[in-house]
DOMARMI-185275 format. One record per residue (C-alpha): residue in one letter; x, y, z. Coordinates in steps of 0.5 Angstrom, whole numbers, padded with zeros to 4 digits, always signed. Last residue first. Layout:
REM DOMARMI-185275
aXYZ ...
END
This chain:
REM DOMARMI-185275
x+0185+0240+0227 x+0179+0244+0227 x+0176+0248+0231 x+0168+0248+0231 x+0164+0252+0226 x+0161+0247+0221 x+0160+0242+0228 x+0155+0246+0230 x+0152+0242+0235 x+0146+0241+0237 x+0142+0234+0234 x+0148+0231+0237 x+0149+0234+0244 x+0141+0232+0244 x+0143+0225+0242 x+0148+0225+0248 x+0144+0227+0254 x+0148+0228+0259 x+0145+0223+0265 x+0145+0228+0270 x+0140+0224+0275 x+0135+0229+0272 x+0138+0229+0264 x+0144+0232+0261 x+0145+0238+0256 x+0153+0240+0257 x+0153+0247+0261 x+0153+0253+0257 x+0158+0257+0254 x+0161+0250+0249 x+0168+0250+0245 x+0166+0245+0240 x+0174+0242+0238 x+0173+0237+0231 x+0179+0233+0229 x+0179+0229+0236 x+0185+0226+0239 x+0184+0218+0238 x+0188+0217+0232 x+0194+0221+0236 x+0193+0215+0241 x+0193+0217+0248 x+0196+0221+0253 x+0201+0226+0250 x+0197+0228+0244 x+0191+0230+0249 x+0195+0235+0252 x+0197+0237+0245 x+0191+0237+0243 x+0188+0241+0249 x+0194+0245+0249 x+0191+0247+0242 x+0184+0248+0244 x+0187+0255+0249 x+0182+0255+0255 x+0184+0260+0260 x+0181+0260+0267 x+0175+0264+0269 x+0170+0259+0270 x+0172+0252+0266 x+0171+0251+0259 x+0166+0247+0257 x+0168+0243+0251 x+0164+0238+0246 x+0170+0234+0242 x+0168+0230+0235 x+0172+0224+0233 x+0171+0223+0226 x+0167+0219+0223 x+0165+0214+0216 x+0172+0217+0214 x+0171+0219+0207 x+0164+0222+0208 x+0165+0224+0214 x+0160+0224+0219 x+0162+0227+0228 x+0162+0221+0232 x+0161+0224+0239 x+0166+0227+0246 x+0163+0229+0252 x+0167+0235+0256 x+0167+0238+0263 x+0170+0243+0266 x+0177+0244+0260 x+0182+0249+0263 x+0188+0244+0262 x+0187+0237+0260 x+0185+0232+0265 x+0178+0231+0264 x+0180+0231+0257 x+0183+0224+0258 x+0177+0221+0261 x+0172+0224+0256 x+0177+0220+0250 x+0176+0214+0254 x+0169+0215+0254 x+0168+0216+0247 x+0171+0209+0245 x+0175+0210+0239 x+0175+0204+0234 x+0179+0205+0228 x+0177+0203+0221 x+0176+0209+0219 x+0174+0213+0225 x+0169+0208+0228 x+0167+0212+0234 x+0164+0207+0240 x+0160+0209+0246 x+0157+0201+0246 x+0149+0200+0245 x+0151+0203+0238 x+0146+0204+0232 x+0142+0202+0228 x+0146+0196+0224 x+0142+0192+0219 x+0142+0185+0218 x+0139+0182+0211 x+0135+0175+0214 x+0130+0175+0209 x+0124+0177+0214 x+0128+0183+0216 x+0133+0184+0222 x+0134+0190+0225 x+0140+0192+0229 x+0143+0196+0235 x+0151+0193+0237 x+0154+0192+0243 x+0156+0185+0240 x+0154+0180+0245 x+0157+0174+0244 x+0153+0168+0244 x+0157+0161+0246 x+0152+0160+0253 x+0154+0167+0254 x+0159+0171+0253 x+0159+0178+0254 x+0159+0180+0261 x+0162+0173+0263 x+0168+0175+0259 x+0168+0182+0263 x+0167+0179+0268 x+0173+0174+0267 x+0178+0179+0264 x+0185+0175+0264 x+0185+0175+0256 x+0178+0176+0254 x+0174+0171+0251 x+0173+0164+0247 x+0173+0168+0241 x+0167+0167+0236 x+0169+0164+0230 x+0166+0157+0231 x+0159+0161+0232 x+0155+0165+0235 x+0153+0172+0234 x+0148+0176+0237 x+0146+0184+0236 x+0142+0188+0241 x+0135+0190+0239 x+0131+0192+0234 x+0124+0192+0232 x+0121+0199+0232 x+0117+0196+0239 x+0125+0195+0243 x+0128+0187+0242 x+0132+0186+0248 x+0135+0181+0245 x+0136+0180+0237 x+0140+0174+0234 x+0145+0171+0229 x+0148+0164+0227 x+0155+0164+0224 x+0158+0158+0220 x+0156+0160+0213 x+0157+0168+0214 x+0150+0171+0217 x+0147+0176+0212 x+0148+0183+0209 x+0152+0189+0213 x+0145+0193+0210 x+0145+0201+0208 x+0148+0198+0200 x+0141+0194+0200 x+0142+0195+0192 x+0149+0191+0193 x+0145+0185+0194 x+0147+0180+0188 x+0154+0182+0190 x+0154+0179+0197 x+0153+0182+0204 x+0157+0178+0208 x+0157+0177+0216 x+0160+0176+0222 x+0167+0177+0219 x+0174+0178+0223 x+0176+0173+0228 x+0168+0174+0231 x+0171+0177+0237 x+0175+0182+0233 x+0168+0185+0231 x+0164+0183+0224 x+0162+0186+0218 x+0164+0185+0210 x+0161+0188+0204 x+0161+0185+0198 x+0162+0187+0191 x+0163+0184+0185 x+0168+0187+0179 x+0168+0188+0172 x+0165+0195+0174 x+0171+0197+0177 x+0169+0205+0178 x+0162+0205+0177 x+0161+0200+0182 x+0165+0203+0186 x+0161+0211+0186 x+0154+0206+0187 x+0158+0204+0194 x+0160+0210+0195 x+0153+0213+0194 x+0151+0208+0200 x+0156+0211+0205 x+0160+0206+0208 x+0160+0205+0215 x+0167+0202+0217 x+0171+0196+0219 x+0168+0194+0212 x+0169+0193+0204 x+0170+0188+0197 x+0173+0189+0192 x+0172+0183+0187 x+0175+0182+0180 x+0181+0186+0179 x+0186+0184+0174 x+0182+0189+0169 x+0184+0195+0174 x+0189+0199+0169 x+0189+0206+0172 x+0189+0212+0168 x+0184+0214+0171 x+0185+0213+0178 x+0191+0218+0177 x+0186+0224+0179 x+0184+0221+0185 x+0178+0221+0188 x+0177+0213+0186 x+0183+0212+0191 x+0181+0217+0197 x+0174+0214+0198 x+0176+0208+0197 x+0182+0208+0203 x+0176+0212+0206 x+0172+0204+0206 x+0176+0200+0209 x+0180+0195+0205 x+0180+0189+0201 x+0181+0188+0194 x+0182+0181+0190 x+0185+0181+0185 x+0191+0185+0183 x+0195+0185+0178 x+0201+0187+0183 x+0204+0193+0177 x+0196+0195+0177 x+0194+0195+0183 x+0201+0196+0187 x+0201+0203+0183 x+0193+0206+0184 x+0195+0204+0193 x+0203+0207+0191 x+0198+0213+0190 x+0194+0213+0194 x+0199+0213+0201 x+0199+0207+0205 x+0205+0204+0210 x+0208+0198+0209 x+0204+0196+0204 x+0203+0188+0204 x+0202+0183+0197 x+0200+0177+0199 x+0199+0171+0195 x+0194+0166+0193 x+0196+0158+0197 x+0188+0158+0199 x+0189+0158+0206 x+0196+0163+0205 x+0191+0168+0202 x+0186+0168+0207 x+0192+0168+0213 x+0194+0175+0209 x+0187+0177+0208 x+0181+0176+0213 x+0185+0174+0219 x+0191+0179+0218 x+0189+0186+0215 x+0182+0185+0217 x+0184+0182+0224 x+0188+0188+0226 x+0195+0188+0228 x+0197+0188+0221 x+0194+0194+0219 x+0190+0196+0212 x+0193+0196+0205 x+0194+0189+0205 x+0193+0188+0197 x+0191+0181+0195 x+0193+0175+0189 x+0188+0170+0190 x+0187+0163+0185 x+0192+0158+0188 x+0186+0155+0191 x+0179+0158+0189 x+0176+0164+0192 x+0170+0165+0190 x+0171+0172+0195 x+0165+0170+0200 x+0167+0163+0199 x+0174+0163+0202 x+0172+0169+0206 x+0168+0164+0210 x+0174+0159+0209 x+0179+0163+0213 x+0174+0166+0219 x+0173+0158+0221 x+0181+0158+0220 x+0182+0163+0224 x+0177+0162+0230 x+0179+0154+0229 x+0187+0156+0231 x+0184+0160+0236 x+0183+0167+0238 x+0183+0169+0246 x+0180+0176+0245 x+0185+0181+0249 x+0183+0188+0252 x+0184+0194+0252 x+0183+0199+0259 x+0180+0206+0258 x+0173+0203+0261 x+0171+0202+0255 x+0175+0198+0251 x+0180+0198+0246 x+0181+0191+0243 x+0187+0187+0244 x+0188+0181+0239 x+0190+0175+0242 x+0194+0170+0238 x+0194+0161+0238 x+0189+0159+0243 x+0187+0151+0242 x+0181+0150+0240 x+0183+0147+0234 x+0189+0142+0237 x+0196+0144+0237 x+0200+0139+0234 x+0204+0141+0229 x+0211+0145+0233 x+0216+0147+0227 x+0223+0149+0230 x+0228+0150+0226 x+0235+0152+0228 x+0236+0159+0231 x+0234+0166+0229 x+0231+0171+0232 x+0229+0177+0228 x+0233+0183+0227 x+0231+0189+0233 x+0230+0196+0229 x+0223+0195+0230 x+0221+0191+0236 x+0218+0183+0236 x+0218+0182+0243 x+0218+0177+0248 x+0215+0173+0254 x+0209+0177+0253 x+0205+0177+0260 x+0199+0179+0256 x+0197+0184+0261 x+0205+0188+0261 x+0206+0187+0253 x+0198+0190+0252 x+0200+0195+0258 x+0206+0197+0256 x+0203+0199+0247 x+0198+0203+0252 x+0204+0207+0255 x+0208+0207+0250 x+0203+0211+0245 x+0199+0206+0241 x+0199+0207+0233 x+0204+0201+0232 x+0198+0197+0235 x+0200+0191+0238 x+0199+0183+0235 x+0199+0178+0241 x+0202+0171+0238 x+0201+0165+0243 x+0207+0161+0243 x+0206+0154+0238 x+0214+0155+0236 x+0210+0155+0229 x+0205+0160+0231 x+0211+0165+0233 x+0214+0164+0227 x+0208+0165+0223 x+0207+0172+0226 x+0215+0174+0227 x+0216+0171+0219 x+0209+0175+0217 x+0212+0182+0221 x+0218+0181+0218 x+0215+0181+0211 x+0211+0189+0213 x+0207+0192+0216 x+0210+0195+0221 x+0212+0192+0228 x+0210+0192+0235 x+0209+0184+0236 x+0208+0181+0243 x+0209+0174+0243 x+0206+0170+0249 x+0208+0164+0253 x+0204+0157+0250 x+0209+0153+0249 x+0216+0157+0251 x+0220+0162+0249 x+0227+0162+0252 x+0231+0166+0248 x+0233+0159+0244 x+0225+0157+0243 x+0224+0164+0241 x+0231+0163+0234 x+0227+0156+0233 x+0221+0159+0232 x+0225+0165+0227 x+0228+0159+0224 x+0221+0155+0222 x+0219+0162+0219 x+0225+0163+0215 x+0224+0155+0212 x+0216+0156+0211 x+0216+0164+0208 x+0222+0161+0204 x+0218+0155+0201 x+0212+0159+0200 x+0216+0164+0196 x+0218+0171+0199 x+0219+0177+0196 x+0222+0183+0199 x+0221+0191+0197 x+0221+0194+0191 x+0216+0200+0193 x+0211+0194+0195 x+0212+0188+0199 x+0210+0181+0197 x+0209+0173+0201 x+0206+0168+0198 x+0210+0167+0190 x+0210+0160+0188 x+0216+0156+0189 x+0212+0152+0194 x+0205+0152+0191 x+0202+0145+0193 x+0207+0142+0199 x+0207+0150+0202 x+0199+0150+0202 x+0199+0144+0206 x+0203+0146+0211 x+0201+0153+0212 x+0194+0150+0214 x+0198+0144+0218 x+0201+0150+0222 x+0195+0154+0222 x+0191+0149+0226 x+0187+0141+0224 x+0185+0143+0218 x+0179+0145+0215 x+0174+0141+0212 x+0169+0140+0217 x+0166+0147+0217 x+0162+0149+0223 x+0155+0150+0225 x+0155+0151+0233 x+0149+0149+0237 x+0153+0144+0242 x+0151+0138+0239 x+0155+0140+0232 x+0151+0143+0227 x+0154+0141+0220 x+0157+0146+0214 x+0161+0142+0209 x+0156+0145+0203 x+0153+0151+0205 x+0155+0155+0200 x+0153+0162+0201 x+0147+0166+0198 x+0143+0160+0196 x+0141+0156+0203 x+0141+0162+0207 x+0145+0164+0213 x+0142+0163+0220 x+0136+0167+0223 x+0135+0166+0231 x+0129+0169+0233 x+0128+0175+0237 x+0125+0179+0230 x+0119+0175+0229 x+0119+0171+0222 x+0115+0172+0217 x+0115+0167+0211 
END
């Protein structure tokens, strides 16, 4: 039955399992067999699996079982409480991937502090102002041993109550931090549960993307220890300890982001890769060609596919595109279990801004009220996302109502770039674009004009730029324009139009 496009559309019954999914009065759908919080979780797993391997490093680092995740996790709690880290304050962790960085996670849970991952990418500055905004008592700093005291375990934190923040770039240049609770986590937890087939003890997941985003936290590493798998860590990607750690990890279950894909397949070492113990590979926190994804079907073909898409704000995945329907590659499937999904301002073509509700759906925004109130409402969050939905609730992303670059998983927000371009040397103006790649999904494109009569050398624009924000932010395309940007009568620079005109075949390239 057709549906108008402004309606709400749930998951349908026959694409996930809905068992245990009721509505509250509120609205929401949640799952009524989760635990209480992430302690009780990790509990329980540890009483089912303890000599079980939880945790892992490649390249022949450290293992843990799930009895010395707990008990070394337990000591670096009581290792904060002994520093003066009290219920509630925040914890901010500056390290790589990596065995430390679950003990610092699990630690900081279990002392019941508020957990605030940093981007090992930030520059000092930016990295300051997530320390700073947070308000973190204390942080976990590479070349710093973790705390260490007499344990500590704190097991009565109710559902709602906050357990991380996550910070995420934002538009005016200042990030900011989604209030995630230990229901957002477990929410998202059992939703990737039934997306992936996962039964209990039965997952072994390679992380090759970073901690401190909610793919690699929340949708593999809390995953694995919901379901009592294990988790194998890369400390730092490289393609060919990606093909090794397959096959030496017997790898399961895969989840990453499209480029990493890209490279491995790529490889000539990929064919003599045994993949047999891979069973599900699944994708997202990018755009993802759909020839990439006929190109992975062909590579592990004894595996299921599924297409994950959702926002720090939704905890990770909003929706779920399963193996049955890899053919609709170019959509991000249909709403997870417990997720509800709508259009607002819905234009004639039939797309509008994307809502999602549900009990993954954060809070807000960490000491950022308007910014909560702007996109929060009545428990929908607004995404910043364009899209359609057909008649059989598949969910297709049009376009982007935020003025965001996704650069293989890493969000860059074009304004932020502009206003760090606007101090750069020689440059008049400047507009920064997504450029297509076929690994990245984008690649952050720069328009430049320079300005009258100075000179304008595009390597101390980069350079310049290095200094000021996040290498990966920097663009890998330098357009340098004769000509003022295109902009409207009430000056509006028209980006489509830049879009249509630029030649990124002949611009710079770093």
């Amino acid at each position: 039955m057709s549906r108008p496009p402004g309606t709400d559309r749930s998951s349908l019954g026959g694409v996930f399992d809905l068992a245990g999914v009721t509505r509250g009065p509120d609205g929401i759908k949640r799952y009524d067999v989760l635990p209480a919080n992430l302690v009780h979780m990790l509990r329980a797993s540890v009483e089912r699996r303890r000599a079980a391997e939880a945790v892992a490093e490649t390249g022949g680092g450290p293992r843990l079982s799930y009895t010395e995740l707990w008990e070394r996790a337990a000591r670096v709690a009581g290792g904060l409480r002994a520093l003066g880290v009290q219920r509630g304050d925040r914890v901010a962790i500056r390290l790589p991937n990596g065995i430390d960085w679950v003990l610092a996670f699990f630690g900081g849970v279990l002392a019941d502090a508020v957990v605030v991952p940093v981007n090992t990418r930030f520059t000092d500055e930016e990295a300051g102002y997530v320390i700073t905004d947070s308000g973190a008592r204390y942080v976990f700093a590479p070349g710093t041993a973790l705390p260490d005291g007499d344990p500590v375990v704190v097991d009565d934190q109710a559902p709602g109550d906050p357990a991380a923040i996550f910070y995420t770039s934002g538009t005016t240049g200042f990030p900011k931090g989604a209030v995630t609770s230990h229901e957002n986590f477990l929410s998202n937890a059992e939703t990737c549960r039934r997306a992936l087939y996962a039964l209990p003890g039965d997952l072994r997941t390679l992380i090759s993307v970073p901690l401190f985003h909610v793919t690699g936290c929340n949708s593999q590493l809390l995953v694995a220890m919901y379901v009592g798998g294990t988790a194998v860590i890369m400390p730092a990607f490289d393609a060919g300890a990606f093909l090794r750690a397959i096959s030496e990890e017997r790898i399961d279950t895969m989840i990453t982001v499209p480029a990493i894909y890209w490279l491995a397949i790529s490889q000539p070492a990929f064919a003599g890769t045994d993949i047999s113990s891979v069973r599900s590979v699944s994708y997202g926190g990018a755009p993802i060609a759909p020839d990439l994804v006929a190109r992975l079907a062909m590579a592990f073909p004894q595996a299921r596919l599924g297409n994950g898409f959702g926002l720090t704000e939704t905890s990770s995945v909003a929706t779920f595109l399963p193996h049955e329907f890899v053919d609709h590659a170019d959509s991000v499937g249909f709403a997870a279990p417990v997720c509800d999904v709508r259009l607002d301002a819905v234009l004639p073509d039939g797309t509008g801004e994307l809502l999602v509700r549900g009990p993954n759906v954060v809070s807000g925004y960490w000491n950022k009220a308007e910014a909560t109130a702007a996109a929060f409402s009545e428990g929908w969050l607004r995404t910043g996302d364009l899209a359609r939905i057909d008649d059989e609730g598949l969910v297709y992303l049009v376009d982007r109502v935020k003025d965001m670059i996704n650069r293989g998983g890493e969000n860059v927000y074009c304004v932020e770039v502009e206003n760090a371009l606007a101090g750069a040397p020689g440059v008049y103006e400047a507009a920064v674009l997504g450029v297509p790649d076929e690994m990245m999904g984008e690649k952050v494109g720069a328009v430049i004009v320079p300005a009258p009569g100075a000179a304008f050398d595009v390597t101390a624009v980069l350079d310049y730029l290095g200094a000021h924000i996040a290498d990966f932010k920097v663009p890998q395309y330098v357009a340098v324009a004769a000509a003022p940007l295109p902009r409207n009568p009430g000056g509006k620079l028209l980006k489509r139009r830049l879009r249509d005109e630029t030649d990124w075949s002949a611009a710079v390239r770093r």
